[in-house]
TIROLO-276782 format. One record per residue (C-alpha): residue in one letter; chain; x, y, z; residue number from 1. Coordinates in steps of 0.25 Angstrom, whole numbers, plus 5000, padded with zeros to 4 digits. Example, Ala and Ser with C-alpha at 12.3 -4.5 7.8 and 13.67 -1.06 7.14 Angstrom:
@res: A	chain: A	X: 5049	Y: 4982	Z: 5031	n: 1;
@res: S	chain: A	X: 5055	Y: 4996	Z: 5029	n: 2;
***
This chain:
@res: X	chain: A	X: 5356	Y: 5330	Z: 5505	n: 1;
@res: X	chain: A	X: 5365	Y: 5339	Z: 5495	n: 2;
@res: X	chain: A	X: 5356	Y: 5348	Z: 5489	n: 3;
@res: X	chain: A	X: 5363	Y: 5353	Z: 5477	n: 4;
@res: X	chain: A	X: 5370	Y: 5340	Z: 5472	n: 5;
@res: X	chain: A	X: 5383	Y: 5342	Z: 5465	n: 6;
@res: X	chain: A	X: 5389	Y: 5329	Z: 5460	n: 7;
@res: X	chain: A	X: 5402	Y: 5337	Z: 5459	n: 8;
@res: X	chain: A	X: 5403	Y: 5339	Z: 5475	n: 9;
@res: X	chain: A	X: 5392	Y: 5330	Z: 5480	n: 10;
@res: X	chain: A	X: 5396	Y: 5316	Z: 5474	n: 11;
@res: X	chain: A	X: 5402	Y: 5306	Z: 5484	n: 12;
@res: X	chain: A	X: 5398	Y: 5297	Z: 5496	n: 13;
@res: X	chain: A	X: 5387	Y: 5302	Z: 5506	n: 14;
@res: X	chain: A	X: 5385	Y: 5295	Z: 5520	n: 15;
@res: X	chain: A	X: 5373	Y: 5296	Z: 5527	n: 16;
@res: X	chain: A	X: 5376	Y: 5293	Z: 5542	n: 17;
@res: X	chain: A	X: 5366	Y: 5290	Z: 5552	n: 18;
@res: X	chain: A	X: 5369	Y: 5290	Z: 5567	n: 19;
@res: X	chain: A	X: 5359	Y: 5284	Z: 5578	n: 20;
@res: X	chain: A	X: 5364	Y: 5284	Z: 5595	n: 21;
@res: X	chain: A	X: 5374	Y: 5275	Z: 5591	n: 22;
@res: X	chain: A	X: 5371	Y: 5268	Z: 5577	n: 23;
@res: X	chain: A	X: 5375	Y: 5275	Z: 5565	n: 24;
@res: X	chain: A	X: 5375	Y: 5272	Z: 5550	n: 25;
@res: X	chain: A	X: 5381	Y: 5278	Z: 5538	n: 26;
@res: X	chain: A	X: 5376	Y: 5275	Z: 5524	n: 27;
@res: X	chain: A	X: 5386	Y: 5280	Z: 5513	n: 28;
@res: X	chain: A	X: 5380	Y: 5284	Z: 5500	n: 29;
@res: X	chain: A	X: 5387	Y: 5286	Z: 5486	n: 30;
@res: X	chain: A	X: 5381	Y: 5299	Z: 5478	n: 31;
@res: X	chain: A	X: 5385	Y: 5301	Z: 5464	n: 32;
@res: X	chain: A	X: 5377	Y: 5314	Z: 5456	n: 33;
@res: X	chain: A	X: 5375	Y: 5316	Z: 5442	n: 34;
@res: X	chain: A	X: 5375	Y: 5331	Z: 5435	n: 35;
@res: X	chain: A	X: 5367	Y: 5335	Z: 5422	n: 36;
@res: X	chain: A	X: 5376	Y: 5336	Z: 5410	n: 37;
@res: X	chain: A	X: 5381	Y: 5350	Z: 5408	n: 38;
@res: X	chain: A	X: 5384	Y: 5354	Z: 5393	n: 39;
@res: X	chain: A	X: 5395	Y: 5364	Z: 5389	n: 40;
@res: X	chain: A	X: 5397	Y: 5365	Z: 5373	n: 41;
@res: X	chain: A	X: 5410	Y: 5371	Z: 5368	n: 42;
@res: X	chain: A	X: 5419	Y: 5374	Z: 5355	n: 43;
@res: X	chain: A	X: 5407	Y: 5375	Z: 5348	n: 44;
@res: X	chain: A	X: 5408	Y: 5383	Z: 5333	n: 45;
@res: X	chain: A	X: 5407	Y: 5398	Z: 5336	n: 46;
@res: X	chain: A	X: 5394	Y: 5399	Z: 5326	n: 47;
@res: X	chain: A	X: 5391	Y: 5387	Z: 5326	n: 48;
@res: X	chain: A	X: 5391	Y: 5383	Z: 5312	n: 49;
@res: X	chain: A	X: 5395	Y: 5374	Z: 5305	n: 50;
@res: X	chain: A	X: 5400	Y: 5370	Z: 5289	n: 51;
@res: X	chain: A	X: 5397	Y: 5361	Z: 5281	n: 52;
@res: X	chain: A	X: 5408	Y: 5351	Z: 5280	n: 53;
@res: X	chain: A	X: 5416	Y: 5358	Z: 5291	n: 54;
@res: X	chain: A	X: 5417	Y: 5351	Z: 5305	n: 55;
@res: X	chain: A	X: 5412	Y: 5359	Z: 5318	n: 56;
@res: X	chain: A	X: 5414	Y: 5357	Z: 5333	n: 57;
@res: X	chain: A	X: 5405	Y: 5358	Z: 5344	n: 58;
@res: X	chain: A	X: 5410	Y: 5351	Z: 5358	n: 59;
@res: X	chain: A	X: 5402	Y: 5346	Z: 5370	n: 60;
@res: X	chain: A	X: 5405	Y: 5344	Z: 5383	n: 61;
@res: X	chain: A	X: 5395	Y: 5342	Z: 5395	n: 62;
@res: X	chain: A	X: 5399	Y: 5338	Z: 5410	n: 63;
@res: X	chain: A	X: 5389	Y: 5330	Z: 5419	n: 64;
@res: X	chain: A	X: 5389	Y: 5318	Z: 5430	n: 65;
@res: X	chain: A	X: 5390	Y: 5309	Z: 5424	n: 66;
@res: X	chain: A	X: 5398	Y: 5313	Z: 5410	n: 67;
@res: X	chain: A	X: 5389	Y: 5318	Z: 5399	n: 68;
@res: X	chain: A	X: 5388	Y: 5310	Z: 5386	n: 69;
@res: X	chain: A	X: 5388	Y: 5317	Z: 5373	n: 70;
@res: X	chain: A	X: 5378	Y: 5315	Z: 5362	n: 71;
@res: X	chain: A	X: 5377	Y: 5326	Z: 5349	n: 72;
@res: X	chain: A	X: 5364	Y: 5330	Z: 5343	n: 73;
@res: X	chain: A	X: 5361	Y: 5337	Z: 5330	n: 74;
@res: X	chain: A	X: 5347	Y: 5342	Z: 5327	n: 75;
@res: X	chain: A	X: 5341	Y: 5333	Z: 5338	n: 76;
@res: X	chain: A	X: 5349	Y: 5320	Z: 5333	n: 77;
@res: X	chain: A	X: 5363	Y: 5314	Z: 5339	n: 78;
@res: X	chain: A	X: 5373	Y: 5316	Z: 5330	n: 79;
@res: X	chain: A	X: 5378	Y: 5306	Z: 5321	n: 80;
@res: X	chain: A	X: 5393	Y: 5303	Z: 5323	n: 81;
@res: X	chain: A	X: 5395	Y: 5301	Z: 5309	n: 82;
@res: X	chain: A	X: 5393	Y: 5314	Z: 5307	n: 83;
@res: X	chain: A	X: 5399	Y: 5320	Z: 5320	n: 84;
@res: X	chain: A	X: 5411	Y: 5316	Z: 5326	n: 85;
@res: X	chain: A	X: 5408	Y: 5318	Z: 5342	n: 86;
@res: X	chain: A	X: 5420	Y: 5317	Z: 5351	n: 87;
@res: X	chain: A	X: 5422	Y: 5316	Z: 5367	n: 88;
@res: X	chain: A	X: 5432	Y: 5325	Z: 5374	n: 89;
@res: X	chain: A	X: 5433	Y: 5320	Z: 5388	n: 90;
@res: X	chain: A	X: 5438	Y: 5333	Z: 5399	n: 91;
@res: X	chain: A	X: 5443	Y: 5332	Z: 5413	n: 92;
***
């Protein structure tokens, strides 16, 4: 029925209507997509490099339906927050 789905423009209540001489019937049905999460980096070092001892930036964000949830790697292996201090900033 909707060929190229968009859960931006395509989300919402469908009704499915069926008409016979003078019977008819209507079926309403709810549809809810889910999008893929898209990542967009930002604010990261210009070089990226880093010193010893010295603190560095690198920030995250990704949009998807529904929201994405965030997990760091290094080397293969999630990063310990001990070592990392990971923190969430939320945008309308």
């Amino acid at each position: 029925m909707i060929p190229e789905y968009d859960s931006k423009k395509d989300d919402g209540i469908y009704n499915c209507n069926a008409a016979q001489f003078s019977s008819f019937e209507t079926l309403a049905i709810n549809v809810t997509g889910y999008s893929r999460p898209v990542i967009t980096v930002f604010d990261t070092p210009d070089n990226n490099i880093g010193f010893e001892g010295a603190s560095a930036k690198i920030q995250c964000g990704a949009v998807g339906k529904p929201k994405p949830q965030y997990q760091w790697f290094d080397k293969m292996h999630q990063t310990s927050q001990q070592r990392h201090k990971l923190t969430k900033r939320v945008s309308g």
